[in-house]
ROVEXMAR-850157 format. One record per atom (N, C-alpha, C): x, y, z. Coordinates in steps of 0.001 Angstrom, whole numbers, padded with zeros to 6 digits, always signed. Atoms other than C-alpha are relative to their C-alpha. Example, Ala and Ser with C-alpha at 12.3 -4.5 7.8 and 13.67 -1.06 7.14 Angstrom:
<atoms>
+000890-001190+000000+012300-004500+007800+000900+001200+000000-000820-001190-000060+013670-001060+007140-000770+001090+000730
</atoms>
This chain:
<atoms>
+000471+001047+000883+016469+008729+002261+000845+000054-001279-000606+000084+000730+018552+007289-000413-000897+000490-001559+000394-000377+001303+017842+008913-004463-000345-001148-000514+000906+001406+000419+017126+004987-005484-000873-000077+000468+000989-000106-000853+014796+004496-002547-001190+000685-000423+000895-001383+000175+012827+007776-003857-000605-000304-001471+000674+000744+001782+012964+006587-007494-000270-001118-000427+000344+001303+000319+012302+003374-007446-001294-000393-000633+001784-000056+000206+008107+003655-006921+000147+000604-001796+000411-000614+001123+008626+006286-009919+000387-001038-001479-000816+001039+000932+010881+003503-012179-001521-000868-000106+001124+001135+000390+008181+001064-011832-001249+001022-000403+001072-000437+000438+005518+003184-012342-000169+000409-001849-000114-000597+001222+006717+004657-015592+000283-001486-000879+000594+001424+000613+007201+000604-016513-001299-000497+000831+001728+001131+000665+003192-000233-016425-000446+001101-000567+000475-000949+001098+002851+002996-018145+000102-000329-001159-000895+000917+001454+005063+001421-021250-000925-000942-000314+000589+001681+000306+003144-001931-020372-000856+000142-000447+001205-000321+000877+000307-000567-020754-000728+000780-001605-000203-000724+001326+000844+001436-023860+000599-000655-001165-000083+001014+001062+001875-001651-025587-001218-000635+000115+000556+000517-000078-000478-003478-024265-001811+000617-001007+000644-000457+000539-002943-001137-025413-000082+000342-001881-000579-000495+001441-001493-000262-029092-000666-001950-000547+000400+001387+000588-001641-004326-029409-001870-000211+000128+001068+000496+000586-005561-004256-028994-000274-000967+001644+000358+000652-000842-005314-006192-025660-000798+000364+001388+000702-001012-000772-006618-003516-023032-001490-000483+000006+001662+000331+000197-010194-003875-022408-000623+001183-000183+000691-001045+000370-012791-001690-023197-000112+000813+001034+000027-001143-001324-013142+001785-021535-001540-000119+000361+001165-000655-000123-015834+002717-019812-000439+001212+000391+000180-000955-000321-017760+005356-017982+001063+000629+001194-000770+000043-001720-015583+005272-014290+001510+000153-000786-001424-000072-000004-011504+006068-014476+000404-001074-001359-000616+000861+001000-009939+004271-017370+001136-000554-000068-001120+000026+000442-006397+003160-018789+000770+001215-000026-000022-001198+000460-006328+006500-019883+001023+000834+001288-000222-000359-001414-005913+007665-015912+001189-000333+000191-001605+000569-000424-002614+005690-015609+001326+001161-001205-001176-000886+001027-000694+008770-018021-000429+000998+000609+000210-000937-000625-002669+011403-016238+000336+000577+001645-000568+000239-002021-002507+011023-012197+001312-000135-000093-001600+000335+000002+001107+009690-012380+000643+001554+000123-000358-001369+000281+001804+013816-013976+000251+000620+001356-000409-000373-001453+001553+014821-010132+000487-000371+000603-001418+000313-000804+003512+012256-008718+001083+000329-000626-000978-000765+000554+006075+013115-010884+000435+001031+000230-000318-001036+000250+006156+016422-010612+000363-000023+001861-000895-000049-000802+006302+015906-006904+001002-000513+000908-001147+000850-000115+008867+013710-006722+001349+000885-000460-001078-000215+000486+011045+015610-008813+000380+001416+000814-000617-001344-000891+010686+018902-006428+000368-000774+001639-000390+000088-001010+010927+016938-003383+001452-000476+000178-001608+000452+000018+014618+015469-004272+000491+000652-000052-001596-001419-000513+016454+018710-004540-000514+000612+001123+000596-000900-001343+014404+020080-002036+000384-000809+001180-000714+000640-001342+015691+017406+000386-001376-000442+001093+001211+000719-000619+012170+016228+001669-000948-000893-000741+000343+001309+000018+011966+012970+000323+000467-000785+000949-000018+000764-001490+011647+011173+003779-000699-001652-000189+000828+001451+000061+010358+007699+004382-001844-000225-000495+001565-000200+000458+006671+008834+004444-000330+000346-001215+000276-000293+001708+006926+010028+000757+000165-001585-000551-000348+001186+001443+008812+006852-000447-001042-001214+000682+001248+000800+000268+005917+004651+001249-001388+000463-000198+001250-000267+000722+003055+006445+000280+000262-000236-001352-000769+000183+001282+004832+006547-003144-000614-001707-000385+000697+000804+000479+004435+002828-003118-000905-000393+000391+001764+000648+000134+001039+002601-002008-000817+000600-001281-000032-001066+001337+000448+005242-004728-000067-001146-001098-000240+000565+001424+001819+002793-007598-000548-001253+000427+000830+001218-000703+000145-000261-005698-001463+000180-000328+001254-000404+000246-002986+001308-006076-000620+000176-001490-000033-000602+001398-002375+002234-009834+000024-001600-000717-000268+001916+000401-001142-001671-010656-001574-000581+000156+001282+000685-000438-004494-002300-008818-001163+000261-001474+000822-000289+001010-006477-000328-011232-000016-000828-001401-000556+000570+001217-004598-001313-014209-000353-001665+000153-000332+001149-000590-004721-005340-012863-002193+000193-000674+001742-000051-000001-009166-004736-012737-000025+000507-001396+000187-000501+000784-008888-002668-015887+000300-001067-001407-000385+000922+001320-007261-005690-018205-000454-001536+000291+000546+000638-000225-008979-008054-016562-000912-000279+000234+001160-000364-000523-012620-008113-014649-000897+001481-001220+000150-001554+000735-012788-004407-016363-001233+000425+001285+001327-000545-001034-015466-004205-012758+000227+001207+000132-000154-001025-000130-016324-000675-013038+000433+000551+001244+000097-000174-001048-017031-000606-009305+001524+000337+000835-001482-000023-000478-013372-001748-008223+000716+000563-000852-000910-000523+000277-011659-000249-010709-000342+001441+000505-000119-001321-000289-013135+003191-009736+000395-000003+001507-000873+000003-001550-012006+002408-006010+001361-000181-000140-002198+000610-000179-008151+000925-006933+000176+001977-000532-000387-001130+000675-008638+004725-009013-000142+001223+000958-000080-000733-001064-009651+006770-006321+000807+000050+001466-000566+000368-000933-007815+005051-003670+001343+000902-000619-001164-000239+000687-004930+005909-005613+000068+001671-000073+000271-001924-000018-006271+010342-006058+000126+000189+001856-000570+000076-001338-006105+009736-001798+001519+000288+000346-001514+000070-000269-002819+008980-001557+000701+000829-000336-001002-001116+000416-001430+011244-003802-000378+001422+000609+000094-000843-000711-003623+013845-002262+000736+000310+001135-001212+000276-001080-001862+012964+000956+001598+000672+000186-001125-000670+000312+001330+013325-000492+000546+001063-000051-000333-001124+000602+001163+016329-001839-000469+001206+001442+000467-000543-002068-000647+017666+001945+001320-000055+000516-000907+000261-000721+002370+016235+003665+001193+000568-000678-001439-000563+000482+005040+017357+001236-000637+001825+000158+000047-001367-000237+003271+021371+001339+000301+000381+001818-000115-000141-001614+003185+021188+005451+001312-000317+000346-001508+000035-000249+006813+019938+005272+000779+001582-000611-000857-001145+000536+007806+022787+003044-000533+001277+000406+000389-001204-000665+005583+025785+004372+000328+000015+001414-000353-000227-001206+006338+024616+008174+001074-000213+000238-001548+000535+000043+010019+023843+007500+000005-000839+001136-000517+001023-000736+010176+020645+009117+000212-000875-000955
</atoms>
């Protein structure tokens, strides 16, 4: 898998982080509530990151990373998308959990790649 391919999900992700961190500074964000927040989109991300950046020298960024990857930031857009709009607690705590899945996933499939060397 090509190093664009791999960073791409992470490129966009780190722009609606920005977006949202203007968006927020300007006052336009909606109110938090009790369920996952804005907040969540600077926190969660910290683990894809981190394993993104070991799976590229490590040489097991495969296809199944770079599309979970973007269901990952699909899921995060989702949140963010319910969170500045609707603000429905309900769905945003599903686009937010859907989203702790995936990366769980990830991070399953990238340890079973690297402890069973395949």
């Amino acid at each position: 898998m090509s190093v664009q391919m791999v960073l791409l999900p992470v490129f966009v992700l780190v722009g609606l982080a920005f977006a949202l961190l203007l968006l927020r500074s300007r006052g336009v964000a909606g109110k938090e509530g009790g369920s996952p927040t804005v907040s969540d989109q600077f926190g969660l991300p910290g683990f894809f990151y981190v394993l993104i950046a070991l799976a590229l020298p490590l040489r097991k960024a495969d296809l199944v990373i770079v599309l979970l990857s973007w269901v990952f930031v699909v899921a995060l857009f989702a949140h963010a998308g319910i969170f500045l709009t609707s603000n429905n607690d309900r769905q945003r705590s599903l686009a937010w959990y859907a989203a702790v899945l995936v990366l769980f996933a990830m991070w399953l499939y990238f340890a079973l790649r690297m402890l069973l060397l395949i």
